[in-house]
C-alpha positions as CSV (number, residue, x, y, z in Angstrom):
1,X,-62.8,-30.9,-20.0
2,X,-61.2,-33.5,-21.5
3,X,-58.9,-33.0,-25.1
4,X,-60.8,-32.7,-28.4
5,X,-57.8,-35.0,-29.6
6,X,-56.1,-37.9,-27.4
7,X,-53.5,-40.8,-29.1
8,X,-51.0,-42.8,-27.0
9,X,-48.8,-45.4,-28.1
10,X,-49.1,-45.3,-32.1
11,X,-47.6,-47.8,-34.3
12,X,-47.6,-48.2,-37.9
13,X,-45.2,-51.2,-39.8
14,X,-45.5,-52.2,-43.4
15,X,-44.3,-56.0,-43.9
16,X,-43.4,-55.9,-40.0
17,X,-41.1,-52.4,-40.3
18,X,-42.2,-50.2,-38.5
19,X,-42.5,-46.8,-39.9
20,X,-44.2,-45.1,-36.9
21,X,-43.4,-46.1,-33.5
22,X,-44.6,-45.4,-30.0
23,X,-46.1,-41.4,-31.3
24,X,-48.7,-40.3,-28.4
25,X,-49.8,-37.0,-27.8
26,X,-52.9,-34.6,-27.3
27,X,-54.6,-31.4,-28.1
28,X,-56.6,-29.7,-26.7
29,X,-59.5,-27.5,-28.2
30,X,-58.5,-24.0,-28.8
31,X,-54.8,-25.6,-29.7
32,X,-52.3,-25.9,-32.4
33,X,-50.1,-29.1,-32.6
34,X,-47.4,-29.2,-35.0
35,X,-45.7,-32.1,-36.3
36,X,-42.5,-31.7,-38.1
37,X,-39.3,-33.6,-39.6
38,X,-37.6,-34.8,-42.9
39,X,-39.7,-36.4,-45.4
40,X,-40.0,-40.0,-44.6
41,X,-40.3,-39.2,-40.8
42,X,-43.9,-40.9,-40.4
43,X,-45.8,-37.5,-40.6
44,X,-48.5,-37.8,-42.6
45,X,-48.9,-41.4,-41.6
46,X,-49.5,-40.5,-38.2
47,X,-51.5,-37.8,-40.0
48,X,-53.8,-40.4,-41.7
49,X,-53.8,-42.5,-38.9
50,X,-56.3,-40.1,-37.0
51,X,-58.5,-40.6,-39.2
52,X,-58.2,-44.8,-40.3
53,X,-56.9,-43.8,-43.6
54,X,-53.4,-46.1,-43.7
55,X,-52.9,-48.1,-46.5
56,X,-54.3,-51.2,-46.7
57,X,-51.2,-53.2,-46.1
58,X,-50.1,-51.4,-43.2
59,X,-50.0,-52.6,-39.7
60,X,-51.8,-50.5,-37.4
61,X,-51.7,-50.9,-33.2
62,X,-52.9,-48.0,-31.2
63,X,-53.6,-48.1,-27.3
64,X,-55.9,-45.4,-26.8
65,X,-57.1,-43.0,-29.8
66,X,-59.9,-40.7,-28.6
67,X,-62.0,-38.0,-30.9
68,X,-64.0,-35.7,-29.3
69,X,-64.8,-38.3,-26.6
70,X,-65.2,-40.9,-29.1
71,X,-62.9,-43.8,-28.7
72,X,-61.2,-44.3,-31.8
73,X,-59.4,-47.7,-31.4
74,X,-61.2,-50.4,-32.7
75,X,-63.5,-48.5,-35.0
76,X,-65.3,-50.5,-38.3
77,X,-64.7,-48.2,-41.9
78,X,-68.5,-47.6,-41.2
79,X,-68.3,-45.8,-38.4
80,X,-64.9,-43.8,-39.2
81,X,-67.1,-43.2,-42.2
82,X,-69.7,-41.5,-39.6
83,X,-66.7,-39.5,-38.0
84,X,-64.7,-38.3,-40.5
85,X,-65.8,-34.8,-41.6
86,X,-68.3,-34.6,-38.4
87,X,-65.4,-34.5,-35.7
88,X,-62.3,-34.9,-37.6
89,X,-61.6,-33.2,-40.8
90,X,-58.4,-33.2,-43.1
91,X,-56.8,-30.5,-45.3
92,X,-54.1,-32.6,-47.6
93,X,-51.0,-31.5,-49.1
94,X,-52.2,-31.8,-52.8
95,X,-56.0,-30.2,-53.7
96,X,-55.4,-31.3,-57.6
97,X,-55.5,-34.9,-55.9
98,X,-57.6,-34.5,-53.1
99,X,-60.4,-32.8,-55.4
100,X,-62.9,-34.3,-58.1
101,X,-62.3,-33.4,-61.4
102,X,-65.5,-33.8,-63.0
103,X,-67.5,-32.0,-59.9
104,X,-67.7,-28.3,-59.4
105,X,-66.1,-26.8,-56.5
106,X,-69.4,-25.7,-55.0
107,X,-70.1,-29.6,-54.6
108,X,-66.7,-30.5,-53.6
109,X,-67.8,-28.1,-50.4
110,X,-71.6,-29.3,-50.0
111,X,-70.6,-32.6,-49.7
112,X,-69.7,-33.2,-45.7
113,X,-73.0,-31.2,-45.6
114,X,-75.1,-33.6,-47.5
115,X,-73.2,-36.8,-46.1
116,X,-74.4,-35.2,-42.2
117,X,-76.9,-33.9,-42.8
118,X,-76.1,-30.4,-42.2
119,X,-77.6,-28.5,-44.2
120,X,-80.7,-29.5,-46.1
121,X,-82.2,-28.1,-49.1
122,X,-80.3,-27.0,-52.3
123,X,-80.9,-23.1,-50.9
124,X,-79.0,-23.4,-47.2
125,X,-76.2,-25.7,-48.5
126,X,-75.8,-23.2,-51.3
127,X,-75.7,-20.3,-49.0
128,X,-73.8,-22.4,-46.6
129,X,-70.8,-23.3,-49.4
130,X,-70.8,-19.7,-50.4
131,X,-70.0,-18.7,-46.6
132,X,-67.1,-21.0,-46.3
133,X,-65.7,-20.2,-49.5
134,X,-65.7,-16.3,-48.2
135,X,-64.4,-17.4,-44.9
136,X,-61.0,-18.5,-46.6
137,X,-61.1,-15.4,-49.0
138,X,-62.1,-17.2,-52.3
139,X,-62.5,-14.0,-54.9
140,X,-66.0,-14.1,-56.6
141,X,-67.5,-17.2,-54.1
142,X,-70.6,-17.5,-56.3
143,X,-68.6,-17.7,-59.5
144,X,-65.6,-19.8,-58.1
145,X,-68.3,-22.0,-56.7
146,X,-69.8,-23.0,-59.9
147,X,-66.0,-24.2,-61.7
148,X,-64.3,-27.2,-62.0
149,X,-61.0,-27.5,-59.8
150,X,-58.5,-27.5,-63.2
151,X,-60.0,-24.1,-63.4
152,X,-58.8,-22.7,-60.2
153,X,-54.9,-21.6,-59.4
154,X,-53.3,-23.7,-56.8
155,X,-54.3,-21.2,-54.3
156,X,-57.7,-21.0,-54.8
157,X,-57.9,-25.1,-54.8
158,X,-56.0,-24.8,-51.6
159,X,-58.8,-23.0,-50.2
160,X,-61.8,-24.3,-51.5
161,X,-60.1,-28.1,-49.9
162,X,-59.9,-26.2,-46.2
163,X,-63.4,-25.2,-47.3
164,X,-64.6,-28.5,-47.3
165,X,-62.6,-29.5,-44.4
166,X,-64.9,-26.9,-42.4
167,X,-68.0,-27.7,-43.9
168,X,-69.4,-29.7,-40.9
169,X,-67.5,-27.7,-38.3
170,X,-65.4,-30.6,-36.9
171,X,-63.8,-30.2,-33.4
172,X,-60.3,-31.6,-34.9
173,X,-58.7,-30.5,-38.2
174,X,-55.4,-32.5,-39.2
175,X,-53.7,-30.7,-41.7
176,X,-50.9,-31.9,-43.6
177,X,-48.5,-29.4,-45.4
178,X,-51.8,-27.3,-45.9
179,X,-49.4,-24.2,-47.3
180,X,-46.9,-26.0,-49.5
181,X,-47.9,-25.0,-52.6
182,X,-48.9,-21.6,-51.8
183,X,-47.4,-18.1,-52.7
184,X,-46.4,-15.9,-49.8
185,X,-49.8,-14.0,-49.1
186,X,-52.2,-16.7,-49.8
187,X,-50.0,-18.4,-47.2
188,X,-50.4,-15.8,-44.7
189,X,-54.0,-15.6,-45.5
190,X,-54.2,-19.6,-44.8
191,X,-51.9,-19.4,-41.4
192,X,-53.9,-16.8,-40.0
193,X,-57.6,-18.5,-40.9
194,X,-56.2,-21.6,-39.3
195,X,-55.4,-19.8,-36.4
196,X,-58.6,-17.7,-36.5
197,X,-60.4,-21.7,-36.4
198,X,-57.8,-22.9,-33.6
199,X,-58.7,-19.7,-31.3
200,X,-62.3,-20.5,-32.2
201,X,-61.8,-23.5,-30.3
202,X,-61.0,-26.6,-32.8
203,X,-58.5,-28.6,-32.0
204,X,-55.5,-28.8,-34.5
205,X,-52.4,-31.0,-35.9
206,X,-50.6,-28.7,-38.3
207,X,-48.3,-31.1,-40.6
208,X,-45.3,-29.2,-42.2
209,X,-41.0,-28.7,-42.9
210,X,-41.8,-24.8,-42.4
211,X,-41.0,-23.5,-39.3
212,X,-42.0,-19.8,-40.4
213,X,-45.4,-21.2,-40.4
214,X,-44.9,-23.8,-37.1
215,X,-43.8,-20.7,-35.4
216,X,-46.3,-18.3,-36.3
217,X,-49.6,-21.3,-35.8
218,X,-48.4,-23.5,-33.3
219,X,-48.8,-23.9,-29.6
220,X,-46.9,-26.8,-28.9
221,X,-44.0,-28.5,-31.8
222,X,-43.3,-32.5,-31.8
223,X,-40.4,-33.5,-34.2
224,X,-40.5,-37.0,-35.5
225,X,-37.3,-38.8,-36.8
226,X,-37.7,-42.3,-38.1
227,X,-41.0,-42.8,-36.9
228,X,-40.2,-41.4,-33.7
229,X,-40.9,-37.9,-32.0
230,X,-37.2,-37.2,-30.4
231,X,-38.5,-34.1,-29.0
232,X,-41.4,-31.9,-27.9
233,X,-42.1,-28.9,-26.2
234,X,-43.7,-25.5,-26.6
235,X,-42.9,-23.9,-29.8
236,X,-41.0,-20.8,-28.9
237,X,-38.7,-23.6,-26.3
238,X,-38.2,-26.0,-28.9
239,X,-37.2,-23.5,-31.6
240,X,-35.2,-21.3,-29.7
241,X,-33.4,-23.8,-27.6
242,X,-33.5,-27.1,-29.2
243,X,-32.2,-29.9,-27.2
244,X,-32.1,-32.8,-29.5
245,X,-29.3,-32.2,-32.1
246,X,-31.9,-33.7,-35.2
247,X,-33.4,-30.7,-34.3
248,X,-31.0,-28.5,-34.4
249,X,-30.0,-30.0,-37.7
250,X,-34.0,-28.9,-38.8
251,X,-33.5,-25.4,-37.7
252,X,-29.9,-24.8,-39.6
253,X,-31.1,-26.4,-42.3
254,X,-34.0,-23.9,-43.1
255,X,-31.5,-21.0,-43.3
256,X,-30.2,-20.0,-46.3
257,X,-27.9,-17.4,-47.9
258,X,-28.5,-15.5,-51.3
259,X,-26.3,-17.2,-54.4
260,X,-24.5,-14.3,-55.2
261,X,-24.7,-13.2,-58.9
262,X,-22.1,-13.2,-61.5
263,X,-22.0,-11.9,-64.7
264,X,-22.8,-14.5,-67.2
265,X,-21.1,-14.2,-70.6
266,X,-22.9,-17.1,-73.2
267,X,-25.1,-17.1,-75.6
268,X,-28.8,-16.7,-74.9
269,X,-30.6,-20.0,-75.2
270,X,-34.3,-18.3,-75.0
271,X,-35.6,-15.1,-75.6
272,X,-39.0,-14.0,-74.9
273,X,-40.9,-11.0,-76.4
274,X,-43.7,-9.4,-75.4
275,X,-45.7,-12.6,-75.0
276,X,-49.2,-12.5,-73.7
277,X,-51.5,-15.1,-73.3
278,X,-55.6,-14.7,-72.5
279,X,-58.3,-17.1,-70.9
280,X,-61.6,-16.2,-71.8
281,X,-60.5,-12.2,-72.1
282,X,-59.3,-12.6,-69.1
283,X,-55.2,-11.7,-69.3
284,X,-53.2,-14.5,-67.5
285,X,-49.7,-12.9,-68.9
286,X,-49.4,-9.6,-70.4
287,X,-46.0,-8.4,-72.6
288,X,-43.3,-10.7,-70.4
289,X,-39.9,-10.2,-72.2
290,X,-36.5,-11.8,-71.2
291,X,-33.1,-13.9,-72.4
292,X,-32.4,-16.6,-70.5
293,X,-28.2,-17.2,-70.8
294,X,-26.6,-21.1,-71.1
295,X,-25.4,-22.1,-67.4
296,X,-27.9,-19.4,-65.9
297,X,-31.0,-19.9,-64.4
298,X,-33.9,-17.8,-64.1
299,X,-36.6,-17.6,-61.3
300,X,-40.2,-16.3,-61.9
301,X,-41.8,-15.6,-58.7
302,X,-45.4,-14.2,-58.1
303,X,-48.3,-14.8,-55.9
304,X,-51.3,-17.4,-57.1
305,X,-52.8,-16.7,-60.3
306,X,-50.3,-14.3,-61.3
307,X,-49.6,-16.4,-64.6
308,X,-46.2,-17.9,-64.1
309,X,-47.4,-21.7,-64.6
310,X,-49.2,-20.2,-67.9
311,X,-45.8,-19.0,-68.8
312,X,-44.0,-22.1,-67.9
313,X,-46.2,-23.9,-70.3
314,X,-45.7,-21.4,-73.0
315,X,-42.2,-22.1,-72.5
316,X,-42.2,-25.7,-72.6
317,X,-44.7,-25.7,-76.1
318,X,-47.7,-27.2,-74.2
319,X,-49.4,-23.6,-74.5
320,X,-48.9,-21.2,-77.2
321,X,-49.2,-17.3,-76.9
322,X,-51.7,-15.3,-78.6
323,X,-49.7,-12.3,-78.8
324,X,-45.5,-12.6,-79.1
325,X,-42.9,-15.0,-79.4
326,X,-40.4,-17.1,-77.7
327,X,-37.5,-18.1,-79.5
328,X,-35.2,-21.4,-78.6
329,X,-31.7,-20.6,-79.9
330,X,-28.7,-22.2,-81.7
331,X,-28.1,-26.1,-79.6
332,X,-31.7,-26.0,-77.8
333,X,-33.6,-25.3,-80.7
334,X,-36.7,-27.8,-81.2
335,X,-35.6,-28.7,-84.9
336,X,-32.1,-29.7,-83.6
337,X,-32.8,-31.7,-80.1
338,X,-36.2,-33.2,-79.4
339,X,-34.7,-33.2,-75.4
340,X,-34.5,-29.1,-75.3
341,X,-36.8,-28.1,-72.6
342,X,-39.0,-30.2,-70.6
343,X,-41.3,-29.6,-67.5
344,X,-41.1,-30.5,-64.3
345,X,-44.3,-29.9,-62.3
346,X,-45.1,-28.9,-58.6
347,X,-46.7,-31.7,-58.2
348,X,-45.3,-35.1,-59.0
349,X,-48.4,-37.4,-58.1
350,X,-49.4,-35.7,-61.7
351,X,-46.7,-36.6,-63.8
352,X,-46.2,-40.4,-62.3
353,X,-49.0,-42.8,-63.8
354,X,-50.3,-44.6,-60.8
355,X,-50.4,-47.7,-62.8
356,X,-46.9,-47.5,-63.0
357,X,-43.8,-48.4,-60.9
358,X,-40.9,-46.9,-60.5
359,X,-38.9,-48.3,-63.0
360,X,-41.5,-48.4,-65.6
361,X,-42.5,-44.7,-64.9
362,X,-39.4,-43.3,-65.6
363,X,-38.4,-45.5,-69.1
364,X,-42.3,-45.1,-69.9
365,X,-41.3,-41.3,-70.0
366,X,-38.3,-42.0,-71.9
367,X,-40.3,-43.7,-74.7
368,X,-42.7,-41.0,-74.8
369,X,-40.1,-38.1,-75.0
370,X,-38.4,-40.7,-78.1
371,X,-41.8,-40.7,-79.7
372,X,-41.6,-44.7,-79.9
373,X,-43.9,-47.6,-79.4
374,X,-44.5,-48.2,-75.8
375,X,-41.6,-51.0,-74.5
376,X,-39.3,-49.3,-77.7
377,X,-37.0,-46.9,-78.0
378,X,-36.3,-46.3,-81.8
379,X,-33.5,-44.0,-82.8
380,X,-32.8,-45.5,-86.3
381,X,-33.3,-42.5,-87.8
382,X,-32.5,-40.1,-85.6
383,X,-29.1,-37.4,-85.3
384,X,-28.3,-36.5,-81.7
385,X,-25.5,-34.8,-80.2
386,X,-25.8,-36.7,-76.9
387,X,-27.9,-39.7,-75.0
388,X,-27.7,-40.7,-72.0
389,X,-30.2,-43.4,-70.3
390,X,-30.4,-44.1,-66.5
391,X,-32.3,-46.9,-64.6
392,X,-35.0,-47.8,-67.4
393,X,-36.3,-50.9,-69.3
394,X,-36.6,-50.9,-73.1
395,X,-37.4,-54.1,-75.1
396,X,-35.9,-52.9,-78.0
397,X,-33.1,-50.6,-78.7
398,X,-32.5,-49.8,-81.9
399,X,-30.1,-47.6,-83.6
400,X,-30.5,-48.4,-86.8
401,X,-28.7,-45.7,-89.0
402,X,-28.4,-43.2,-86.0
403,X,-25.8,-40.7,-85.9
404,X,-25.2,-40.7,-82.3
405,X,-22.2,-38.6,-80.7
406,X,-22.1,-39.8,-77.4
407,X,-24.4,-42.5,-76.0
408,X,-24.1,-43.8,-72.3
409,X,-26.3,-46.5,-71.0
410,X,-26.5,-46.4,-67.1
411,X,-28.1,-49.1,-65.3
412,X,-30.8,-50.0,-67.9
413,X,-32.5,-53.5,-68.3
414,X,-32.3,-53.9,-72.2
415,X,-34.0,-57.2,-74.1
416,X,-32.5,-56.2,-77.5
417,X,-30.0,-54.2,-78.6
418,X,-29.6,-53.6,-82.0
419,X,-26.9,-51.4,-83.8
420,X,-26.4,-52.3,-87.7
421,X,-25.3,-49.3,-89.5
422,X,-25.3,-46.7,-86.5
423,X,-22.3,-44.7,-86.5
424,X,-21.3,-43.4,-82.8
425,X,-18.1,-41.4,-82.0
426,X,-18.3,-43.2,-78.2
427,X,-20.6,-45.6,-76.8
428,X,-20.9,-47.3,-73.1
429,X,-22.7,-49.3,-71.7
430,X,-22.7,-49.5,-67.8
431,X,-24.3,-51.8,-65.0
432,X,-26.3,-52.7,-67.7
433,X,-28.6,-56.0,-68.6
434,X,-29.1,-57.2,-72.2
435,X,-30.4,-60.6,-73.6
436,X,-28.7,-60.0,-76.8
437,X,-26.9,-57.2,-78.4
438,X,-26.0,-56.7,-82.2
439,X,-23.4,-54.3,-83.5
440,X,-23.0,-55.8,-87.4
441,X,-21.4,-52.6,-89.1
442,X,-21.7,-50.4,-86.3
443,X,-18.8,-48.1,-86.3
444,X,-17.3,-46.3,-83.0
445,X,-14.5,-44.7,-82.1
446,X,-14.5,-45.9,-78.3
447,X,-17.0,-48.6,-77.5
448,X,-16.8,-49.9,-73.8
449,X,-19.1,-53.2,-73.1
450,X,-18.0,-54.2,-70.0
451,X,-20.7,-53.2,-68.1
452,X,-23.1,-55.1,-69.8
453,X,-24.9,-58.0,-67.8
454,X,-23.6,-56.2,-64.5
455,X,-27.5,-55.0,-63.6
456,X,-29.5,-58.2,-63.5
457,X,-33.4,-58.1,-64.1
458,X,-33.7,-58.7,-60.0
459,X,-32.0,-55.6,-59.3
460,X,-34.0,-53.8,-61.4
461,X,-37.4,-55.1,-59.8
462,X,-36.0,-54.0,-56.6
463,X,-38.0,-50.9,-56.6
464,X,-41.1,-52.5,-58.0
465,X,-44.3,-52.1,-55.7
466,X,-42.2,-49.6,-53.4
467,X,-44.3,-47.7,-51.1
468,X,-42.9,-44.0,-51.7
469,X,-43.9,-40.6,-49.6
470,X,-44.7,-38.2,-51.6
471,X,-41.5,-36.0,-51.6
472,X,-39.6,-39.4,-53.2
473,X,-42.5,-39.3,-55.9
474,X,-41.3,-35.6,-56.7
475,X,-37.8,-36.6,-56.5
476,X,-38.4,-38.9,-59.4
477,X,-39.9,-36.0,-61.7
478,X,-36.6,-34.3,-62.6
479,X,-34.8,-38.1,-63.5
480,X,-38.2,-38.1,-65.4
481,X,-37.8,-35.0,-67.0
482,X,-33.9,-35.4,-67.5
483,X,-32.4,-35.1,-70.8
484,X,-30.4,-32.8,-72.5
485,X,-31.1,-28.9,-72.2
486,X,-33.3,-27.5,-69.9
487,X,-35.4,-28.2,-67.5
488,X,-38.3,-25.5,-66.3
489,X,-39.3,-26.7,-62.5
490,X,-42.9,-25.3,-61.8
């Protein structure tokens, strides 16, 4: 019997780099592949390339790419169209993204069996979504089923996605960091299903950084470096006794020691009481009380659904609590720094517009968080301890009156500067580009200009229309989200 999943001699290039180089491999059915490596490593793009779903601009050259016994290489978008779902399915990283948010999740998991014909009648596909959605132990199937995905934890969108993915009972299933955003026991709930569907007899390509789960899934372990696998090998050979010494980078890196705790003597910056917040009578966070310290940090852990994200927005002012308060003290208080507390979210896709580059994403955010017009940044009122601004573009920068005690300008593309009457105990301006800057009356007690004009308007392009992975995307959410105060990572 031939394998359910055959690829030899993949090669991906974007403007004639290439990103994934020479990657061939098989699996059979009944088998678990893993692929693993840094972020960047070609992955998911070998990933997507299974099943004709590169970008547009990339460069795509395969010898021999076979599904199920259907050769794969020279397929029309038709036909992949005709596949996907059938033979190959896909479980992505991000179900928020991967989801529709105007369709409930009971159609999100019908679909494969409408598009091939399946299932027919409104009846069977009914009782055939509310099946799946118990096979990956959705609570309350008929219920969950008739909800719209922002309704749903991140678990339980994680699972109604590998719902879908097994609608039409495909013989391969790729999927990419299927367990990243899950908690502990949702995880192990996911690994062992996927194994339960491997042993069943599909064929499947496990995408992660998590060698927990590669060792508990896989069969067989490929690690890809550049674009290229430097090493492959049954899992417990590869793990145990790695050859290649990227590998053995890989492994060291995943362990970690415990930060040891030291007493922290400062004032408490935010102090929680007894706040509870419902859904529908539904209790989402019941009585949570604590101080958080300046310099300490705090960790809330708990499985899916258990309410931290509802406290993290509670935190940050986007939800309020019905029951309770929490208290921003002394520096961070709201009335005395508009930059006190911001969010930074498990998913960055979400807080980068996809209209926006780089560059623009990050000074767009800027402007927001200032409460200016969109290509200002208006401080002419304001009275702020500290500003600092990295690697934006503002048309207009004006201090007007502002009582500024430290402002740093880092590697910002700046039209106009303006800075009558603005009085500023030190300013500097570094690697950074201006048309024209005016400082009539402005008084400062240490003003350094000779950065200015050292970032031209080409370097700051350089990063427009980059293709990113999705780890750089999240890499950009905390420079997003920095200011001064602190941050709350969810």
């Amino acid at each position: 019997m031939s394998a359910a999943l055959e690829v030899r001699g993949l090669r991906i290039a974007f403007g004639g780099v290439p990103v994934v180089d020479g990657v061939s491999f098989a699996v059979e059915r009944g088998e678990c592949v893993a692929i693993v490596g840094e972020s960047g490593a070609g992955k998911s793009l070998t990933a997507r390339a299974l099943l004709g779903l590169t970008p547009a601009d990339a460069g795509v050259a395969v010898e021999r790419l076979v599904i199920d016994g259907r050769d794969a290489v020279a397929l029309s978008e038709r036909a992949w169209r005709g596949l996907r779902g059938a033979r190959i399915g896909l479980v992505s990283q991000d179900a928020l993204v991967s989801l529709d948010p105007l369709r409930r999740i009971g159609a999100e998991v019908a679909e494969p069996l409408q598009l091939h014909g399946i299932a027919r009648g409104r009846a069977a596909r009914g009782a055939r979504v509310r099946e799946l959605l118990e096979r990956v132990w959705m609570p309350e199937p008929s219920r969950r089923a008739r909800q719209h995905p922002h309704e749903l934890s991140g678990g339980l969108r994680q699972r109604a996605l590998i719902a879908s993915a097994l609608a039409a009972d495909p013989a391969v299933l790729v999927a990419d960091e299927p367990t990243t955003a899950l908690d502990a026991t949702v995880q192990a709930r996911i690994l062992g299903l996927l194994r339960e569907i491997t042993d069943a007899g599909t064929a499947l390509v496990f995408i992660s950084h998590d060698f927990a789960a590669v060792r508990r899934l896989a069969d067989r372990v490929l690690v890809m470096r550049a674009g290229v696998v430097v090493e492959s090998g049954p899992v417990s050979e590869v793990l145990e006794n790695p050859r290649h010494e990227y590998t053995r980078q890989l492994i060291a890196a995943t362990s970690h020691e415990p930060r040891a705790a030291a007493p922290v003597e400062s004032a408490a910056v935010l102090e929680a009481d007894r706040v509870s917040r419902s859904f529908d009578a539904v209790p989402a966070v019941v009585d949570a009380s604590f101080t958080v310290k300046d310099g300490q940090t705090l960790g809330i852990v708990g499985e899916s659904g258990s309410g931290k994200t509802t406290l993290a927005r509670m935190i940050v002012g986007i939800d309020a609590p019905d029951t309770g308060t929490l208290r921003w003290t002394g520096a961070y208080s709201v009335s005395n720094n508009m930059f006190s507390v911001w969010l930074v979210f498990v998913f960055g896709l979400i807080l980068v517009s996809h209209d926006l580059d780089v560059v623009g994403a990050v000074a767009d955010e800027v402007l927001v968080m200032q409460d200016g017009r969109i290509g200002t940044l208006d401080l002419s009122q304001a009275s702020v301890a500290e500003l600092e601004l990295r690697e934006v573009r503002i048309d207009y920068l004006n201090l007007g009156a502002a009582k500024v005690t430290d402002l740093e300008v880092i590697g910002c593309t700046i039209r106009t500067i303006d800075l009558p009457q603005a009085e500023l105990t030190r300013v500097r301006f570094a690697d950074t580009s201006s048309d024209e800057i005016d400082t009539r009356g402005m008084r400062a007690k240490d003003l350094d200009l000779r950065g200015l004009d050292a970032l031209s308007y080409l370097d700051a392009n350089s990063l427009r229309g980059a293709t990113l992975t999705s780890f750089q995307v999240q890499q950009l959410a905390p420079v997003i989200a920095a200011g001064i105060g602190i941050q709350v990572k969810d």
